[in-house]
N, C-alpha and C positions, 0 to 999 in steps of 0.2 A: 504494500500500500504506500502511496507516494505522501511525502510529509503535506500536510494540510489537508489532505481527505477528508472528508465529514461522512462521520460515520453513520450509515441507513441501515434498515432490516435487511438487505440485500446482502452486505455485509456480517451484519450478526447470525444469518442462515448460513452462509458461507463458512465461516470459524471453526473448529473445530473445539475449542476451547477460545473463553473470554477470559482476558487481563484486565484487571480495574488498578487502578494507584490505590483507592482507601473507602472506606465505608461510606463516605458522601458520594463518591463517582458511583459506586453500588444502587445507591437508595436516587440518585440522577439518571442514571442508565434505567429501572427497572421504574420509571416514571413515562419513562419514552418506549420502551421496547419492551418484548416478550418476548420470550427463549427458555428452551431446558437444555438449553448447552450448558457444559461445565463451565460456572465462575469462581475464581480464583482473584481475593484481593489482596493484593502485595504488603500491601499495610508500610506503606510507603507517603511519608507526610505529601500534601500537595501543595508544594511552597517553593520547588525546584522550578528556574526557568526552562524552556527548551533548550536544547541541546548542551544542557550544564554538562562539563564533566563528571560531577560529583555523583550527578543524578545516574547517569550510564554506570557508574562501578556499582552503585546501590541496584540499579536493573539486573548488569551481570549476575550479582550474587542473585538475586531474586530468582533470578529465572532460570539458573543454571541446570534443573532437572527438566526445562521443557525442551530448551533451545540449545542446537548444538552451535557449537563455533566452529563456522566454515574457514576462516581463519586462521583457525589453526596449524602450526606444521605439523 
C-alpha cells in the first residue's frame, strides 16, 4: 500500500490480519468498519510522527512474528 492510502472496506477484506497502533485506533477503526479479521493492537503510544525513526525500531520489535525482513542477508 503506497504511503497516504486511505484506508476502505476494500482494503480491510483484502488483509489478512489488521494492525492498529493502540486502543483509540481500535474503538476508530471498529466505528467505520466491520470485519472478523484478526486485530492485533501494538499498544504503541500514538504520538510518533510519520516516518520517525524511533517509531520504525518500536514497529520492528512489534511486528517481528508477523513480518519477515526481506532485507535481510
Amino acid at each position: 500500500m503506497e504511503e497516504g492510502t486511505e484506508i476502505n472496506q476494500a482494503l480491510i477484506d483484502w488483509a489478512d490480519i489488521i494492525f492498529l497502533m493502540d486502543s483509540e485506533n481500535q474503538r476508530l477503526f471498529f466505528k467505520k468498519f466491520t470485519t472478523d479479521k484478526e486485530i492485533i493492537v501494538l499498544g504503541v503510544d500514538n504520538t510518533y510522527c510519520r516516518n520517525d525513526p524511533e517509531l520504525e525500531k518500536v514497529l520492528k520489535i512489534k511486528l517481528k512474528n508477523w513480518v519477515v525482513d526481506i532485507n535481510k542477508d
